[in-house]
N, C-alpha and C positions, 0 to 999 in steps of 0.2 A: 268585303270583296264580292263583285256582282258574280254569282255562279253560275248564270245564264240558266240553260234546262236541266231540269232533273230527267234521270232516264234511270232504266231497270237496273244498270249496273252501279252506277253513284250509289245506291242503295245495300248492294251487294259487299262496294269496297266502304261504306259506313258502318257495316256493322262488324265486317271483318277487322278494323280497326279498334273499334269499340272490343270486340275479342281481346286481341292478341296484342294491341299497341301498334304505335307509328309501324307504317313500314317504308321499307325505301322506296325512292322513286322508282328503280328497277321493278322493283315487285308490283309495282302501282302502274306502269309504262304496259305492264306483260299482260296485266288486268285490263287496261283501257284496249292494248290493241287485240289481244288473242285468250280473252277470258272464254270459254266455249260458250258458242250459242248467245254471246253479250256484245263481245269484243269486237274493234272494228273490221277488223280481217277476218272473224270467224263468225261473222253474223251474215245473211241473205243481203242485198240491196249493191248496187255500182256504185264502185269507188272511183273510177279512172275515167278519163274522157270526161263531156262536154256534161252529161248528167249527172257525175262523180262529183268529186272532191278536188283532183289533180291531173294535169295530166303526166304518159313518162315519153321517153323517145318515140317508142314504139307505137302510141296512140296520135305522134305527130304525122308518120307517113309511112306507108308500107317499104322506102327504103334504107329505111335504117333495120331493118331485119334483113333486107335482100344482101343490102353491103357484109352485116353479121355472116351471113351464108357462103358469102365469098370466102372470106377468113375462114369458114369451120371447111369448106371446101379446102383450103389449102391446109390445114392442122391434118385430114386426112391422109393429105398426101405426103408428109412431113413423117408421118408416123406409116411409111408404105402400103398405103391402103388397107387396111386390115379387113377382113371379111365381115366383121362386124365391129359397130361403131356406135356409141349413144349418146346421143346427148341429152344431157341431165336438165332443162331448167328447173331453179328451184326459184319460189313467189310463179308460176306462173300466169298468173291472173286468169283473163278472160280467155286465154290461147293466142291472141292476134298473133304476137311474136311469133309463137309457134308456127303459125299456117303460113307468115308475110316466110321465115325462114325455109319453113318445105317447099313453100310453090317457087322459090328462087330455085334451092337445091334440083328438084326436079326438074327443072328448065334446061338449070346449066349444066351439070351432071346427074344423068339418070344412073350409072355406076354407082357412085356415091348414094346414091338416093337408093337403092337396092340394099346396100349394107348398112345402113342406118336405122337404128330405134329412136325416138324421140320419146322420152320419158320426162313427164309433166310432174310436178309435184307444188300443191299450194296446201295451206294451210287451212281455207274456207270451203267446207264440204259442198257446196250449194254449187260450185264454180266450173266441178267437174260435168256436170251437164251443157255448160255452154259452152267447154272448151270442147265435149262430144261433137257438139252442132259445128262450132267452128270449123273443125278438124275433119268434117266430113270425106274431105275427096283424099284423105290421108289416113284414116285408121289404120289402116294394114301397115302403118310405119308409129302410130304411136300409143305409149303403154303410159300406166299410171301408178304412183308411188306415194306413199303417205310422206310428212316429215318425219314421223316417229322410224319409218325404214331406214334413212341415211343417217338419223341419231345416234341409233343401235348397229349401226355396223351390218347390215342386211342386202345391203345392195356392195356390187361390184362389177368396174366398168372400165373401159379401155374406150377413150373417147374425151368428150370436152364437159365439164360441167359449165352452165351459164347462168350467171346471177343479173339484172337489173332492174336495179332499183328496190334493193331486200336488205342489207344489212344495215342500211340507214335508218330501220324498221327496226330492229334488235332490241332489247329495251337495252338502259342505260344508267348509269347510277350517279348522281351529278355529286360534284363535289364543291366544297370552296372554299379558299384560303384565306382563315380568319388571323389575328391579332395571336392567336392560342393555339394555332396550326391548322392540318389540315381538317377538316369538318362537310357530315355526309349530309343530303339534303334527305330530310323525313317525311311521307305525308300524313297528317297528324286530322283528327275529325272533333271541329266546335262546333256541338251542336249538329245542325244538319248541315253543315259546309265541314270543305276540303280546306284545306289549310298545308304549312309547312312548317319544319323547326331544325333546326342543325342537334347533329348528335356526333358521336364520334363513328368511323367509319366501320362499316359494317362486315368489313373485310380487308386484312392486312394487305391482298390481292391490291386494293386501288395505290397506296403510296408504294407498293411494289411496283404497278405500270409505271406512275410518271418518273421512278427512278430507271427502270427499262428502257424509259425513253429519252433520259436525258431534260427532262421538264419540271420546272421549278414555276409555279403558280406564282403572281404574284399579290397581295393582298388585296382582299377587294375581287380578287377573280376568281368569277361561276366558272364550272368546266363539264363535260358527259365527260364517263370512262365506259367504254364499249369491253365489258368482260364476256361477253355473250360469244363476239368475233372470232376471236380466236380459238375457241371450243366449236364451235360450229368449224372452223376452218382444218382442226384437228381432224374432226368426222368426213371430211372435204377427201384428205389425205390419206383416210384409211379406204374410203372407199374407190378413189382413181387406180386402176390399174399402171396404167400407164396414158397419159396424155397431157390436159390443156385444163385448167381454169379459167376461167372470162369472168371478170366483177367488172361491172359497169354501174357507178352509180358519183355521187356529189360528196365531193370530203378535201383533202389536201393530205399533206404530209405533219407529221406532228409538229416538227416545229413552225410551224406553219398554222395549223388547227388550233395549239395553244397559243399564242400568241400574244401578247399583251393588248391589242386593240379589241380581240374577241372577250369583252369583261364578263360577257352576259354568256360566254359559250354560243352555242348554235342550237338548242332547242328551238323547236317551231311546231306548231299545227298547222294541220287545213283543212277549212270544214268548206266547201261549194266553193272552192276558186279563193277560199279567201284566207288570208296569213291572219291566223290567231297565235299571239304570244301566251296566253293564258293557260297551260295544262290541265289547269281543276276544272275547267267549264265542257258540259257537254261529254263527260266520260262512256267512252264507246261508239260515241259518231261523229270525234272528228281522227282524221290521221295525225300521226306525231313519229316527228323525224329528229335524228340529229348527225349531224356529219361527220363520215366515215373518215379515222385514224387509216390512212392506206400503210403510214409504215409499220403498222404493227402488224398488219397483215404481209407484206413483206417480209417482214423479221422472222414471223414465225413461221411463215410461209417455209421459207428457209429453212429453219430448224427441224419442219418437216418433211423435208424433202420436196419441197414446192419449189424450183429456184426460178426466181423473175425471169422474164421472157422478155417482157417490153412493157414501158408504164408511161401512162401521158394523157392526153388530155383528150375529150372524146375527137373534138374537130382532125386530131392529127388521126388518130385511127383510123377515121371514114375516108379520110384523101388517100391512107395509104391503101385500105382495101378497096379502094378503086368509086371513090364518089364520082368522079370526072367524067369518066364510063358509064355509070347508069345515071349521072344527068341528062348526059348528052341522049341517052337509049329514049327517055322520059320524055325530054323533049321531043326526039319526033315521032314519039308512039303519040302524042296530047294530040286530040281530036279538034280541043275549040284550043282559043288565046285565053279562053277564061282558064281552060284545065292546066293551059299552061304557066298560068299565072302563081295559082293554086300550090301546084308545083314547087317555084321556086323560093313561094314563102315558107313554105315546107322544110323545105333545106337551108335558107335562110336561119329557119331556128334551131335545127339540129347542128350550125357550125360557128355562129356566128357567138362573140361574146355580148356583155349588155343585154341582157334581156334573151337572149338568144342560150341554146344549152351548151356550145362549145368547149367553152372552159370549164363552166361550171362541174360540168360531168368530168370522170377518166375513167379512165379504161387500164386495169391491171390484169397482163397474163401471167399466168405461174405455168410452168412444166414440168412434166414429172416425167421421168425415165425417157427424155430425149435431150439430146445432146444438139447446142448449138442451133435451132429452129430455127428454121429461115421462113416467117412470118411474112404476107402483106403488107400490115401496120408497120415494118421496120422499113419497107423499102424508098427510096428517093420520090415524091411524087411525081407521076409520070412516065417514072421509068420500073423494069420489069425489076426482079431479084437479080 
């Protein structure tokens, strides 16, 4: 198997294997993205945009944070304005979101923008400096928080947490449905190469989900089991006082995710713009994703006192919190035809399916300690609440 380049951490997870034996993909996934100081979210260098790896919504146009802002603007007022308000993003990269979401808030409502903390939290130590710079004409509205604080139960908040484009990140533990049942995937070291092997599963947890979910593999088919989501979603729950979750990222519904035409599952990388199916090549500088179970966050959502709000697809979320409106705004703030051009391809990719991110993405609210939310994203487009 061609391994493409060796780097500092291939080495790291070589000998570690050579230790202790195969380990799962998960353990190997957790390694490639957030080994410290190795990993690709916890090493120095840009992931995102045009010199990155990828891009997300957020690097497509400043309004897809403005529209976000509308919606946290109305969660505010939903929950009667509370004197203090925070929002939590967790991944928050470079800040863009961050700053496209304050400079809207501050525009539209400066109330709002008074009672708000914006609390940032990423994983790559390196990130917090630029989301300083970023955030410049906003410090006095934003704080900083590890992941290890919302693991441990440290932080508490009345407000919206916001995820996009993070749990697609989680590691994952593949699985696949042999002749002899179900079987875990390994990654096992010949030599100085990565390799795999089926073992039995490494945790009664995985044939627990798919009976959870109502999901029978069928032979022959690879699958992720995202165990990371729901622990992470538990610390979600303990720490919201009362408000709003926001997950925004690329997945489906389980029966839908598993599915029999998905043989290969949805594992991917991307190293510079470009879809590598290979996991073993390049450990630590490519990203590696696989698509988000949203009913399982649902379900337990639920269980935790998380109850669905609204769940659908990004493009319907953007029309309901008002795209139409800051199209139109867009259009005639554009100085040239070119800016205005620019513009509408803009949006173009943020709704459109095919190529475009409308579908592909959604959008899951959870609520906690409110009754009956009357949302943007729910309303007629067009028309008001």
């Amino acid at each position: 198997m061609e391994q493409g380049d060796d780097t500092p951490l291939k080495r790291v997870i070589l000998d570690r294997i050579k230790e202790s034996g195969p380990m799962t993909f998960a353990a190997y996934m957790a390694a490639c993205l957030y080994e410290p100081g190795l990993g690709y979210y916890t090493s120095p260098g840009r992931k995102v945009g045009a010199e990155g790896d990828f891009y997300t919504s957020s690097n497509v146009h400043a309004v897809f944070g403005r529209l976000i802002a509308r919606e946290l603007c109305r969660m505010w007022e939903v929950l009667e304005k509370p004197v203090r308000f925070e929002i939590v993003e967790v991944g928050a990269g470079n800040g863009r979101l961050a700053r496209d979401i304050l400079d809207a808030v501050g525009e539209r409502n400066p109330d709002f923008y008074g009672a708000l903390t914006y609390r940032l939290i990423e994983a790559e130590p390196s990130l917090a400096q630029s989301q300083r710079e970023i955030l410049n004409g906003h410090l006095d509205r934003a704080a900083w928080s590890d992941p290890a604080d919302l693991a441990a139960g440290r932080l508490s908040f009345t407000g919206c947490l916001l995820s996009n484009e993070l749990i697609d990140a989680f590691p994952v533990h593949v699985v696949e449905m042999t002749a002899a049942g179900l079987r875990e995937v390994y990654v096992t070291a010949a030599g100085d190469e990565l390799g795999e092997e089926f073992g039995p599963p490494s945790t009664a947890e995985l044939e627990e989900r798919l009976r959870y979910l109502g999901i029978t593999l069928h032979q022959g088919q690879r699958a992720e089991i995202n165990l990371a989501a729901p622990r992470w979603l538990a610390s979600v729950a303990r720490a919201l006082d009362r408000g709003f979750v926001m997950t925004i990222d690329y997945g489906y519904p389980a029966t839908e995710l598993y599915a029999p035409m998905r043989k290969n599952g949805t594992l991917l990388c991307y190293y510079r713009h470009t879809v590598e199916e290979n996991p073993y090549v390049r450990p630590g500088l490519q990203d590696m994703t696989s698509h988000v179970d949203f009913t399982t966050l649902v379900r337990r959502g639920e269980e935790l006192g998380l109850k669905t709000a609204w769940f659908g697809e990004q493009y319907r979320f953007l029309m309901g919190a008002g795209m139409m409106e800051e199209m139109l705004a867009m259009e005639a703030g554009a100085a040239t035809e070119e800016e205005r051009l620019k513009g509408r391809l803009a949006l173009k990719k943020l709704l459109l399916p095919d190529g475009g991110m409308g579908d592909t993405f959604m959008v899951l609210i959870q609520a906690k300690g409110v009754e009956r939310p009357e949302l943007l994203c729910m309303r007629e487009w067009g028309k008001g609440l």
